[in-house]
Steps between C-alpha positions, in 0.01 A plus 500: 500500500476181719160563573404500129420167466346424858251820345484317176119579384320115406310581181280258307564398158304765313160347402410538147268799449260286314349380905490827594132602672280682272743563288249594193456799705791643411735591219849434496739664258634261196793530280466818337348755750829366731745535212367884487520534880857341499575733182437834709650326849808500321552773204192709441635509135786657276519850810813501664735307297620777321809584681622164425563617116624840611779305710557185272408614161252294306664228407615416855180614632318253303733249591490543890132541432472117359758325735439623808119309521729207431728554755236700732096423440530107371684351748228728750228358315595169488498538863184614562376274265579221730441667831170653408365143244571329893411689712244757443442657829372865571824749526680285252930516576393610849324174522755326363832623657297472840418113433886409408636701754283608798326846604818691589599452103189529331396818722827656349377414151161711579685778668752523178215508265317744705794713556567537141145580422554815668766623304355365201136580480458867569689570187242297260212797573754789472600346115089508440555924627818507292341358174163689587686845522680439141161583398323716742776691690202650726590183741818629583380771655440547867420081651299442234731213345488364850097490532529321152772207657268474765196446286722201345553336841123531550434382192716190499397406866112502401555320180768254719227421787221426212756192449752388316297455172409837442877566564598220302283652161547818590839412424457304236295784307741787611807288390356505129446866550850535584602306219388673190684785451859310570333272206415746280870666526641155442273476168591875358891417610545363124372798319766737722813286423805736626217817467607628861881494539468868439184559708551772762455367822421659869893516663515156734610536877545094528824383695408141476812303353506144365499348881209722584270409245607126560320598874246661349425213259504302783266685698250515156525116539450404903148413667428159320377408866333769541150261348574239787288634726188448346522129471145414669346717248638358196325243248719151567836726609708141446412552133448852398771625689794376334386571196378853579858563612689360173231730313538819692883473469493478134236794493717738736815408249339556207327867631867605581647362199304582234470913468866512629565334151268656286644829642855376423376452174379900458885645557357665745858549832514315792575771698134666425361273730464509876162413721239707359629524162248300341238775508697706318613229239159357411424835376817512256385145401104523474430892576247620737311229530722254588664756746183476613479143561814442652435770738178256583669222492727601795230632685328123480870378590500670802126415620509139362829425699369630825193342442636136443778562798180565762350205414866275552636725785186479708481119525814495720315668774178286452697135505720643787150569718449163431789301612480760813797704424284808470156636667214331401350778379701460174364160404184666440313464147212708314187269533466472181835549292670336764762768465736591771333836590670603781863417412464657139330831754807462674766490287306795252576717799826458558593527127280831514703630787820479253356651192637855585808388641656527108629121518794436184477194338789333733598259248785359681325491837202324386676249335681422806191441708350336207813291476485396840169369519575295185772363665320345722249373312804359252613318874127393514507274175811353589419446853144340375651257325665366743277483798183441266631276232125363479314830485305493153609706271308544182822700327808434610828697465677238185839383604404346850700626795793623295243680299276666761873618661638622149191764417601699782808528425491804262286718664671458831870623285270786365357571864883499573560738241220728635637521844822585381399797327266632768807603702550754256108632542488758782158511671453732818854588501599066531504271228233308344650194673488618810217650515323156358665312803344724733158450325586136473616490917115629534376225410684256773399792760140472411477113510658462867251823647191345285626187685535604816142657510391171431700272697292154473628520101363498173274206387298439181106505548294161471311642161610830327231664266526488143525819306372484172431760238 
């Protein structure tokens, strides 16, 4: 820990991208392609909320579903909003938990992420299979579903290393997609007023009680930072950031929200639902058709989520190869995307290695890594301010010190919360605690032994290239 700040990287103020070189040559994302991208980095739509109603009923689901970005994503996004508007390096809260508080720290921020990214995005292709298979069971048979998950992680690392604007309107386009049949059951919800409190419904196997769908809504709601790390290939990232944020958090709320209540509003029992169930229910609502749709719309939930989460997860490699902290070979970019190729190669492999390992959704254990590396980058504002009380910053955190130390108050008590109730999560016969401080322990083995192999340090290259989409 001494030796953080004698390590502590000497960045430039970020130049405005306006002086970049050449810049006409590229095309960097603007508000709405990143408020899509953001949108699938962090829900991927109404999937997977559904136990929270089976465990809280609706009227406490809907509820939790409204407070917790209050308590959880604004104080996150006001956050980033600051941290990114300032400084908009590559590899985003890496970047920026490295600058307040050396390599050892923000080396455990990129091992965190990373970490968690295992555990987290092999089961985005498999909910493609699972959705596919609802309406072509042949996929189930033999490996066939696994050839498919495969084809996504193929897919979504082509489409990722043509750059971040084909990702960014790819997602923009598929999050419409995903939209319309969640619209069109909150438009027929007032012509079936109470018509489904007798509708016969598949028998539910959901456990989840009140405290577990709070989790769960919690996990719907975490990645806001997830965007950072595309900051040199964003259109003036001090402006559109912050406001991509505040938009995407009101669009997640409101795609939660909304055909929760307009299903409250049918009759139709709480305890119908668990994750799935909104195949199944679309088809009571809208018939075939919409059955139809959903079933679509969770197949684009799955692929668009992967798809954005390449594009974010592989830009922690790609800055780390430039500050040194990884090979080279990392930091390189297509010629003419300017894509990180080999790092989005990279990581597709190792996320292609897990897809038959049958990952769970670790709910608790993800939001414990997650909730670690937010921590820090929580520590990061705060610390900012005080050894950089200069550094420009185009949106600030309102309140001043007190302000920037209040927003992280209430996700740290929820991150509290979280850890508390992973002791009661068994994972490999230990519980979800302890098997997150192992994974967690990792991380401060791999920095010393990446150290040691390089024992003249770590040190920040005179000119780093800049990726653009």
């Amino acid at each position: 820990m001494a030796s953080a700040s004698a390590q502590q990287p000497q960045f430039e103020d970020p130049q405005p991208l306006a002086v970049v070189p050449n810049r006409k040559k590229f095309v960097r994302l603007t508000l709405w392609p990143l408020v899509a991208a953001t949108f699938f980095m962090v829900s991927g739509g109404t999937y997977g909320t559904e136990d929270i109603v089976h465990g809280a009923g609706y009227g406490r689901a809907i509820l939790i579903l409204l407070v917790t970005p209050l308590l959880w994503s604004l104080p996150t996004a006001f956050m980033i909003g600051e941290l990114s508007s300032a400084l908009p390096f590559e590899g985003g809260y890496y970047a920026w938990v490295r600058r307040a508080m050396g390599n050892f720290w923000g080396f455990q921020e990129a091992w965190l992420s990373l970490v968690a990214s295992v555990f987290d995005m092999a089961i985005y292709p498999t909910l493609f299979v699972a959705y596919l298979t609802r309406m072509f069971p042949w996929f189930q048979v033999n490996n066939r579903g696994w050839w498919i998950a495969l084809a996504v992680v193929v897919a979504s690392a082509l489409l990722n290393i043509a750059g971040v604007k084909v990702v960014s309107l790819t997602s923009l386009w598929l999050f419409l997609a995903l939209s319309a049949p969640f619209v069109a059951i909150v438009l027929l919800a007032p012509f079936k007023l109470g018509a489904l409190a007798n509708a016969v419904t598949k028998p539910t196997s959901s456990t989840v009680d009140i405290l577990g769908g709070l989790l769960i809504c919690m996990w719907n709601y975490m990645g806001w930072d997830n965007a950072s790390t595309i900051a040199t290939e964003v259109e003036r990232p001090q402006r559109t950031y912050p406001r991509a944020m505040l938009a995407a958090v009101g669009i997640v709320a409101l795609s939660y929200v909304l055909p929760f209540a307009a299903m409250w509003a049918t009759g139709l029992k709480a305890t119908a639902w668990e994750t799935g169930s909104w195949a199944d229910i679309a088809g009571l609502m809208g018939g075939p058709l919409l059955r139809i749709g959903v079933v679509l719309g969770g197949m684009i939930s799955g692929f668009g989520m992967f798809n954005a989460l390449v594009m974010s997860y592989s830009r922690l490699p790609l800055a780390m190869a430039q500050d040194g902290m990884l090979p080279k070979i990392f930091g390189k970019l297509h010629p003419r995307s300017k894509a990180p190729w080999v790092a989005i190669l990279a990581l597709a492999a190792g996320w292609a290695m897990c897809l038959g390992l049958g990952f769970a959704r670790l709910v608790t254990l993800d939001i414990l890594l997650y909730g670690g590396s937010l921590a820090l980058e929580f520590i990061a504002l705060i610390v900012l301010r005080f050894r950089e009380p200069n550094l420009k910053r185009p949106f600030r955190v309102p309140g001043g010190l007190p302000g920037a130390v209040a927003i992280g108050i209430p996700p740290v008590l929820l991150l509290a919360f979280s850890v508390i109730r992973s002791e009661h999560e068994s994972i490999l016969g230990m519980s979800s605690f302890a098997f997150g401080m192992i994974l967690i322990a990792a991380g401060f083995v791999a920095y010393f032994v990446n150290h040691a192999l390089k024992p003249a340090g770590w040190s920040v290259p005179e000119e780093k290239p800049q990726p653009a989409a």
